[in-house]
GUDRENVEX-556926 format. One line per 2 residues: number of its first residue (from 1); their letters; for each residue x, y, z of C-alpha. Coordinates in steps of 0.02 Angstrom, whole numbers, padded with zeros to 5 digits. Layout:
BEGIN
NUM) a) X:Y:Z | ... $
***
This chain:
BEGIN
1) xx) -01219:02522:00942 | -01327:02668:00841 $
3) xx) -01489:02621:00761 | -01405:02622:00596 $
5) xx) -01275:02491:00650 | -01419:02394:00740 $
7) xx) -01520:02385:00569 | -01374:02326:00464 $
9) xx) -01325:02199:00583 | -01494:02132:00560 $
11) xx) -01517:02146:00395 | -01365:02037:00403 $
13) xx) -01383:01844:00363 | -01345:01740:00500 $
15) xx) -01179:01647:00484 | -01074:01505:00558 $
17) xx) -00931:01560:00667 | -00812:01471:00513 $
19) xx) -00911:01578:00395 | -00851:01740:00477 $
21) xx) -00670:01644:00508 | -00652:01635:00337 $
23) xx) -00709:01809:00274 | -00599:01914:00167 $
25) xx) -00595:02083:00110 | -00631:02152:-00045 $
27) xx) -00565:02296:-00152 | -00669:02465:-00182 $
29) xx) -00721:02371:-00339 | -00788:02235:-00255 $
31) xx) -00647:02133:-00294 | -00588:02017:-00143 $
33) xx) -00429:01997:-00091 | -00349:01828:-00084 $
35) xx) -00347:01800:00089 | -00366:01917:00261 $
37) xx) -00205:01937:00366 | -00223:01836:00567 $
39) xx) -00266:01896:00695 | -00174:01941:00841 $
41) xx) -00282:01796:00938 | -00256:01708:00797 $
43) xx) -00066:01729:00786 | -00055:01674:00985 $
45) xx) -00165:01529:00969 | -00050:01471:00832 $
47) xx) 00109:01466:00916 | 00049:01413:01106 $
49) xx) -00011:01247:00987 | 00156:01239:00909 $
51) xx) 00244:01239:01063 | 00155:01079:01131 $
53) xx) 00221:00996:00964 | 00375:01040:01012 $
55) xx) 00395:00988:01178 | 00336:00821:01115 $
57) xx) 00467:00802:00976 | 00607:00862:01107 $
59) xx) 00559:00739:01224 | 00537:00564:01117 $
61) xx) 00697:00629:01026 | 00779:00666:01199 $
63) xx) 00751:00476:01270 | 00833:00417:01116 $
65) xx) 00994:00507:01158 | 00971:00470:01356 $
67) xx) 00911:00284:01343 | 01117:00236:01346 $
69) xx) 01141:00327:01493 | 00977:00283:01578 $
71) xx) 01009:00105:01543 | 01195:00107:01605 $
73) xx) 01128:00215:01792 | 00988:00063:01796 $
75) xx) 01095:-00079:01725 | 00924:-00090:01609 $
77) xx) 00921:-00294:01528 | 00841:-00278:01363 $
79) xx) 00677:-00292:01422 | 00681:-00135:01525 $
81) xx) 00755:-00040:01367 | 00601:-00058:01285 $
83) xx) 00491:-00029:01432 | 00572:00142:01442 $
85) xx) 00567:00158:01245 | 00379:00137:01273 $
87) xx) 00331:00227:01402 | 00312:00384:01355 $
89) xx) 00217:00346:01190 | 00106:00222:01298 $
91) xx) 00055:00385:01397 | 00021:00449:01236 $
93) xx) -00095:00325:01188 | -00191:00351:01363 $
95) xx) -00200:00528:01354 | -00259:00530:01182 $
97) xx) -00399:00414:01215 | -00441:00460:01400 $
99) xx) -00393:00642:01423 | -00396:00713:01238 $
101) xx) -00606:00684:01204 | -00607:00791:01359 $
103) xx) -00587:00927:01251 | -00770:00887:01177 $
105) xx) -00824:00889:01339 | -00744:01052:01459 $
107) xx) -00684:01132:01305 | -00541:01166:01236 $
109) xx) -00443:01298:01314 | -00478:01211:01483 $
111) xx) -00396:01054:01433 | -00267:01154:01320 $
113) xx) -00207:01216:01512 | -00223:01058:01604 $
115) xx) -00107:00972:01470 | 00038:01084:01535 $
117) xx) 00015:01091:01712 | 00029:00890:01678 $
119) xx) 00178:00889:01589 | 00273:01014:01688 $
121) xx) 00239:00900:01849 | 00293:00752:01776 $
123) xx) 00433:00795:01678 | 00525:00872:01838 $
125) xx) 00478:00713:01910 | 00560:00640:01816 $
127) xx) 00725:00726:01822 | 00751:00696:02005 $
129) xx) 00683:00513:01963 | 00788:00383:02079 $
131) xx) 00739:00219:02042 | 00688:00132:01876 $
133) xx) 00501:00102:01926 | 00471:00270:01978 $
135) xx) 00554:00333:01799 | 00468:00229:01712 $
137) xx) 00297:00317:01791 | 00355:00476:01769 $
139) xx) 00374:00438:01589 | 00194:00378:01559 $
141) xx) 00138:00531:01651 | 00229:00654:01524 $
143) xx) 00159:00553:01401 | 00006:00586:01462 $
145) xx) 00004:00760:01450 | 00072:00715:01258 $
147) xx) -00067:00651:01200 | -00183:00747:01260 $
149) xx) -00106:00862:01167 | -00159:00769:01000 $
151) xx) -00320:00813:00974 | -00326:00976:01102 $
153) xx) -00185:01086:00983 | -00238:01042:00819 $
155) xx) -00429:01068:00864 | -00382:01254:00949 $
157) xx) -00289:01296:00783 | -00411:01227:00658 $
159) xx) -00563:01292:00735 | -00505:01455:00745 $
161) xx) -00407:01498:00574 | -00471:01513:00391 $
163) xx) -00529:01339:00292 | -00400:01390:00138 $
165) xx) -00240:01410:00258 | -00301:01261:00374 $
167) xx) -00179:01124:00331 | -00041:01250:00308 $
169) xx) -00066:01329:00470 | -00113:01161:00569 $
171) xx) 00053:01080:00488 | 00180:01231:00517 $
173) xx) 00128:01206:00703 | 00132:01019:00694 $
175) xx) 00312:01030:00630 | 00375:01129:00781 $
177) xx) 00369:00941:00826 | 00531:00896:00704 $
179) xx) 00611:01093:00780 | 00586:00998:00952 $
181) xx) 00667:00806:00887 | 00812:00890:00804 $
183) xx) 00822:00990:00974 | 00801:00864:01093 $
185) xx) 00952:00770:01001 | 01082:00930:00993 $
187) xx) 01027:00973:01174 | 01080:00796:01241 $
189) xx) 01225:00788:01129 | 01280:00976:01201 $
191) xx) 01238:00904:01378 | 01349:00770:01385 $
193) xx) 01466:00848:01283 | 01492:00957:01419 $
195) xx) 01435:00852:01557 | 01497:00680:01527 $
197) xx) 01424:00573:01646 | 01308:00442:01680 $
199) xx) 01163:00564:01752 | 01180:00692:01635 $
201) xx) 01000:00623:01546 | 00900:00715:01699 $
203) xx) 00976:00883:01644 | 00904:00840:01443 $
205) xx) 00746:00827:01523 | 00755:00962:01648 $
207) xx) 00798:01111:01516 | 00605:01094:01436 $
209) xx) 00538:01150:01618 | 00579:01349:01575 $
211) xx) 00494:01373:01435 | 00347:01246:01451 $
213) xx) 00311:01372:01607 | 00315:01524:01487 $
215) xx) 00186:01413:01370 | 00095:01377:01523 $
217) xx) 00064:01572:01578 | -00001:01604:01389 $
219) xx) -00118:01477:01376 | -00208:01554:01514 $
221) xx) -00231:01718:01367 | -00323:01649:01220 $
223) xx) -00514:01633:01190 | -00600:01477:01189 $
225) xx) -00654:01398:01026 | -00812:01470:00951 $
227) xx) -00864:01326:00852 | -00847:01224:01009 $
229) xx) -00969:01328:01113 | -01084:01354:00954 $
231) xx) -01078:01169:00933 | -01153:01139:01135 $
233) xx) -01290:01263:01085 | -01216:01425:01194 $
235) xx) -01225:01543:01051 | -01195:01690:01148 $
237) xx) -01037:01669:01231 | -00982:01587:01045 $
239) xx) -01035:01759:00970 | -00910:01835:01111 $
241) xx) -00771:01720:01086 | -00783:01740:00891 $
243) xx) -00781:01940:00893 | -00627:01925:01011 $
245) xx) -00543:01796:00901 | -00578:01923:00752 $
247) xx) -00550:02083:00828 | -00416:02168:00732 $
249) xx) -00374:02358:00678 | -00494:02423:00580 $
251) xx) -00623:02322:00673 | -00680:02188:00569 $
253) xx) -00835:02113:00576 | -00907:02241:00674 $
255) xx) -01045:02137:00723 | -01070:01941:00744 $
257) xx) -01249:01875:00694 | -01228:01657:00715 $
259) xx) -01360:01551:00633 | -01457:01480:00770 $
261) xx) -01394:01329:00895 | -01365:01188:00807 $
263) xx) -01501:01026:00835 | -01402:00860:00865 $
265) xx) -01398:00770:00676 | -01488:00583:00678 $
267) xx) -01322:00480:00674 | -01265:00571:00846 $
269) xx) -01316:00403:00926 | -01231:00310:01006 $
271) xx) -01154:00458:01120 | -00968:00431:01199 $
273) xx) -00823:00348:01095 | -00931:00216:01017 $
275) xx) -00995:00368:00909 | -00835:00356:00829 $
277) xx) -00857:00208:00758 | -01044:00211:00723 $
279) xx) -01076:00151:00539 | -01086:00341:00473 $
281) xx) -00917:00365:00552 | -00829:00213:00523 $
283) xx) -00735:00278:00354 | -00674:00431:00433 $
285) xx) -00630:00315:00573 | -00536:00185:00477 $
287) xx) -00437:00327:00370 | -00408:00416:00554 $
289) xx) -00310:00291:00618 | -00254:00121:00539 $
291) xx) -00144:00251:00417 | -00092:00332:00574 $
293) xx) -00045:00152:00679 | 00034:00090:00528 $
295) xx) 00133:00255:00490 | 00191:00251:00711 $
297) xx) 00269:00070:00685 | 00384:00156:00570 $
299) xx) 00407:00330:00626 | 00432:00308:00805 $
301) xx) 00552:00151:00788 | 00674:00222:00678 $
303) xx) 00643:00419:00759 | 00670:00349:00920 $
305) xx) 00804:00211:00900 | 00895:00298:00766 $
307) xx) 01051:00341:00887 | 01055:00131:00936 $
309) xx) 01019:00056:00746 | 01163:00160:00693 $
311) xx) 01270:00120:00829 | 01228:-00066:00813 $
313) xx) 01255:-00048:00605 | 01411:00006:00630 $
315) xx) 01483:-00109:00762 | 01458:-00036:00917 $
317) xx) 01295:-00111:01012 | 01256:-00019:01180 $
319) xx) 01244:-00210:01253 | 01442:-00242:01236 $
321) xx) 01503:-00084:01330 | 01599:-00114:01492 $
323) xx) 01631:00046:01542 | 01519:00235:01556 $
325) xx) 01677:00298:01449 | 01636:00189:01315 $
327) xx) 01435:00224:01315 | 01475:00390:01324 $
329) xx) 01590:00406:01157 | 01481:00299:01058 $
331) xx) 01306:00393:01113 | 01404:00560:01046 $
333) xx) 01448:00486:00923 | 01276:00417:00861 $
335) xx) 01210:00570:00927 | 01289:00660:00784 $
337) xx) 01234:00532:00675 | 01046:00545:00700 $
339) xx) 01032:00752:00717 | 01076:00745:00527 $
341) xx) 00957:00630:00500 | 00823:00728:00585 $
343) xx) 00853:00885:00495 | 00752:00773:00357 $
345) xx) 00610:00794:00485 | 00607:00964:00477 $
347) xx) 00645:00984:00275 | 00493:00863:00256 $
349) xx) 00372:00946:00347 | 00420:01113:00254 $
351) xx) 00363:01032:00111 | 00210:00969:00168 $
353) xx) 00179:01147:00238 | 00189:01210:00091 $
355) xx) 00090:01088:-00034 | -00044:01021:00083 $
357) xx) -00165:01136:00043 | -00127:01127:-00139 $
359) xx) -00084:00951:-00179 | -00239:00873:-00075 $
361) xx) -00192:00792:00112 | -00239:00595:00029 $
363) xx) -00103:00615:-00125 | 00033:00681:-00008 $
365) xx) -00013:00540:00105 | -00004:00410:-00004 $
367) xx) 00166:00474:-00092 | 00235:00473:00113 $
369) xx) 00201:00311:00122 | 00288:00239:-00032 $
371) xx) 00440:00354:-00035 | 00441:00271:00180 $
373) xx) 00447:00127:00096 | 00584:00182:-00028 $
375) xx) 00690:00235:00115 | 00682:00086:00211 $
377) xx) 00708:-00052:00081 | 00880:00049:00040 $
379) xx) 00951:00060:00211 | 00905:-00136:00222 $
381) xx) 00977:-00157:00069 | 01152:-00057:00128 $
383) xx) 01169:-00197:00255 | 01230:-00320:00127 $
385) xx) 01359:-00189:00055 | 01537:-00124:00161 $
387) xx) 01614:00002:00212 | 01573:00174:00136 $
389) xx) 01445:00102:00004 | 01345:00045:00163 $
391) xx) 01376:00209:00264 | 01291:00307:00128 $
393) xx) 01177:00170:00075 | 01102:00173:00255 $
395) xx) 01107:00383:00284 | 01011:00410:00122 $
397) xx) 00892:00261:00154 | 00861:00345:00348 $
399) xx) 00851:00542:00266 | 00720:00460:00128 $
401) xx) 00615:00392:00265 | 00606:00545:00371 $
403) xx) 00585:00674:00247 | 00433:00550:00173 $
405) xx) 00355:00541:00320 | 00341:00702:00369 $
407) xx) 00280:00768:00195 | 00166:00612:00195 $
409) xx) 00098:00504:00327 | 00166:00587:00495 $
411) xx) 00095:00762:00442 | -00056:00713:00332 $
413) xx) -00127:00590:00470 | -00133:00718:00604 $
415) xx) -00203:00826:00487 | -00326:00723:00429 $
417) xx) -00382:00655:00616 | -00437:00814:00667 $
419) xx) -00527:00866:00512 | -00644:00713:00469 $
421) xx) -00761:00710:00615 | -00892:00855:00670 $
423) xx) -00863:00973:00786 | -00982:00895:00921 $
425) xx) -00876:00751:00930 | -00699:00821:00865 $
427) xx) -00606:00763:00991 | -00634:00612:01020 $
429) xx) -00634:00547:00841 | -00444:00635:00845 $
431) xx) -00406:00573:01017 | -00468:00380:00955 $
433) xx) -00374:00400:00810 | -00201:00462:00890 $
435) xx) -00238:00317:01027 | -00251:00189:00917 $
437) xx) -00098:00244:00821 | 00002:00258:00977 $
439) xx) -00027:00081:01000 | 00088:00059:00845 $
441) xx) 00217:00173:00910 | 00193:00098:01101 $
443) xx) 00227:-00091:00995 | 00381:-00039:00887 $
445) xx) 00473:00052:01041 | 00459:-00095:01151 $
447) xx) 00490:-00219:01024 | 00621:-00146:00932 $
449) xx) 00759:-00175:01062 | 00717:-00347:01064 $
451) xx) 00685:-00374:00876 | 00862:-00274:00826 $
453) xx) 00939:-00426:00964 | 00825:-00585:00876 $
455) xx) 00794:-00562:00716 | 00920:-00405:00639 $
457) xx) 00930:-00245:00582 | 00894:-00292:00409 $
459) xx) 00733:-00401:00428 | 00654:-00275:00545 $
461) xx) 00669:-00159:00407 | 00612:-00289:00288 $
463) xx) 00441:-00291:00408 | 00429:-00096:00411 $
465) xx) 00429:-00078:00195 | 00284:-00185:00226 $
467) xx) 00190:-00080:00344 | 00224:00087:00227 $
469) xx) 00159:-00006:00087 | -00004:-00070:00203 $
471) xx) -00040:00105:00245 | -00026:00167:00057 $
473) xx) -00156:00073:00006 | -00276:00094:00184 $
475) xx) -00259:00273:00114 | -00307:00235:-00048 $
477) xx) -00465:00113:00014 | -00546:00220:00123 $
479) xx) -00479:00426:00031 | -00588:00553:00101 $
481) xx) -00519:00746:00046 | -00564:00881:00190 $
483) xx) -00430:00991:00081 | -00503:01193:00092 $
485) xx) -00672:01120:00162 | -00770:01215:00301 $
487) xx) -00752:01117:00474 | -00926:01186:00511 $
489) xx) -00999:01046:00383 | -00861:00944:00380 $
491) xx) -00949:00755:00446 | -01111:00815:00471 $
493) xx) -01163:00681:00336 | -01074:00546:00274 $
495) xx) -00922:00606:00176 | -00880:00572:-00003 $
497) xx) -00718:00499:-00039 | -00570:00596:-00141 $
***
């Protein structure tokens, strides 16, 4: 560096690492452009992210195609249906709350790396799996690796991309996870297509192991967040992780001058997860993750049972089948049935793309949850109709739902998780917060097998407009807007709501 260079650089205010993020160039005039193209590092950060969300919609959409075939191998009772139906999102919940605050902790790319190692082990595991307890393991552990994934891939995407483009860029990768459901159903429906017979749900699982290895390999290639290591006080190797996040052609910043480390703020006591719920937190907690649990009870039970509610609609309940013929034809069949509902997922979180960083994360939320609502109260309602009034009653009630959810509640809560909370303790406010949802999803997916047997399809829908309408107004109770806000003083004092 010449003299010259040295002297500007420190002439140069010192910064924040999101301050430099969110730079953009200006115009010979003076004039600055709307917004400064990614980076390369950028770019690949972005799409190693949006791969975990994949793998974790192919998955939970996978097990609702295989659970008829996985129940007919294990002669599953009822029971065992919804331990299976569970026991992937229960891994969730663990590895959200026990391996995800690791992040805070060993960093992020670290754990971003672990994740996948996990999941790769597991999930071929669990395609040789031969008995139903060792299945049922092999499940949690994928899970695991799933949750981690929760806080770990939206924290290594919004801590290293520009404040105006953060809930666009943070959702686009979070609805790879719809890409991945409407995947995981057309693989297992091409599967068995071609393959019908009873152990064909190993080979649904089996065909994620390719690419998750290519994800694996790149993960190994990005920098580590520079917030994060500003955040623990080691400013220099942030300063070298930020100029190799930035570097681009013509280089730009040339030079990387950080404001100096950080000193812990007075509510950082208690340390651990109880800081997450320490009275300056316990809003951002609160709209973290009761939204978020109340949102899962819906999402996950009607994403993941789709394939058996509409089966059991329509006559033909996977508990009266005789024969693997018959279990076979009618999972096609509802096979077909729920990949058109799912592209809904995908549709949905286009829109929420699109309009969260314009319509404000707590409106979009709130509008989720009462067009979730909508949805479900008409496909209840189709029950009491016939034939094709019913059929089309029930579709639009189910398309409703998911294209709701994912422009509300399913995008805007992961969103929100990771963007409330500071960056010493990121984390593990996300990792709580995706935990204690999980609980909701880990509850409706072992219930729901039982509940669609004791009480109906249309009063367990009945319960679910209820829940949609709870977590409208839990939105609306405790609102805080992170919308185009720096992360860098994002939670560093108590936030004001929207």
């Amino acid at each position: 560096m010449t003299a010259a260079m040295a002297d500007q650089a420190a002439s140069q205010p010192a910064k924040s690492v999101q301050d430099y993020i969110d730079e953009t160039p200006s115009w010979a005039d003076g004039t600055p452009a709307s917004a400064a193209p990614l980076t390369p590092m950028q770019l690949r950060v972005w799409m190693l992210a949006a791969a975990g969300k994949f793998f974790e919609g192919l998955v939970i959409f996978t097990t609702g195609v295989a659970l008829p075939l996985i129940g007919q191998e294990f002669q599953m009772s009822p029971l065992q249906h919804g331990m299976v139906g569970a026991a992937s999102l229960f891994g969730i919940l663990i590895g959200a709350f026990a391996l995800g605050g690791l992040a805070d902790i060993f960093g992020r790319k670290l754990v971003f790396i672990a994740e996948m190692v996990i999941f790769m082990i597991f999930l071929a595991l669990l395609s040789v799996s031969q008995g139903f307890l060792w299945m049922l393991i092999c499940m949690v552990g994928v899970g695991l690796a799933l949750g981690c994934d929760y806080p770990t891939a939206h924290l290594i995407i919004s801590e290293s991309i520009p404040s105006r483009a953060r809930g666009k860029l943070v959702l686009g990768a979070f609805g790879f996870q719809a890409v991945g459901a409407l995947a995981g159903t057309i693989t297992g429906y091409v599967i068995l297509h071609n393959f019908p017979e009873v152990t064909a749900w190993r080979y649904m699982f089996a065909v994620a192991l390719l690419p998750a290895a290519v994800v694996l390999v790149g993960r190994f290639f990005i920098t580590e967040s520079a917030p994060w290591l500003f955040a623990r006080g080691r400013v220099d190797e942030a300063t070298r992780a930020a100029m190799r996040l930035l570097r681009r052609e013509p280089p730009y910043p040339k030079e990387i001058t950080l404001a100096p480390a950080p000193r812990a703020p007075a509510d950082a006591a208690p340390e651990g997860f109880r800081a997450v719920l320490a009275p300056a937190k316990r809003r951002a907690a609160i709209l973290a993750g009761v939204p978020w649990f109340l949102q899962d009870l819906g999402t996950y039970g009607i994403g993941l049972f789709t394939p058996t509610i509409l089966a059991t609609t329509f006559g033909h309940s996977v508990a009266v089948h005789h024969s693997l013929a018959s279990v076979i034809d009618k999972d096609l069949l509802a096979a077909k049935g729920a990949a058109l509902v799912d592209i809904l997922l995908i549709l949905g979180i286009g829109a929420a793309t699109l309009l969260a960083d314009r319509a404000g994360r707590i409106p979009l939320q709130i509008l989720g949850f009462i067009g979730c609502a909508a949805g479900l109260l008409l496909s209840a309602q189709a029950l009491n109709h016939a034939g094709m009034t019913q059929t089309v009653m029930i579709y639009t009630g189910f398309m409703l739902f998911n294209f709701m959810t994912n422009l509300g509640p399913n995008a805007q809560t992961y969103l929100i998780a990771g963007e409330v909370f500071p960056a010493r303790m990121r984390a593990r406010g996300a990792g709580v917060a995706a935990a204690f949802a999980k609980i909701g999803a880990v509850t409706t997916a072992f219930l729901f097998p039982i509940l669609l047997a004791d009480i109906g399809t249309q009063n367990l829908l009945y319960i679910l407009v209820v829940t949609s309408l709870a977590g409208a107004f839990v939105t609306w109770r405790y609102r805080i807007e992170t919308t185009g806000l720096n992360l860098d003083r994002i939670g560093e004092k108590p936030a004001d709501p929207a």
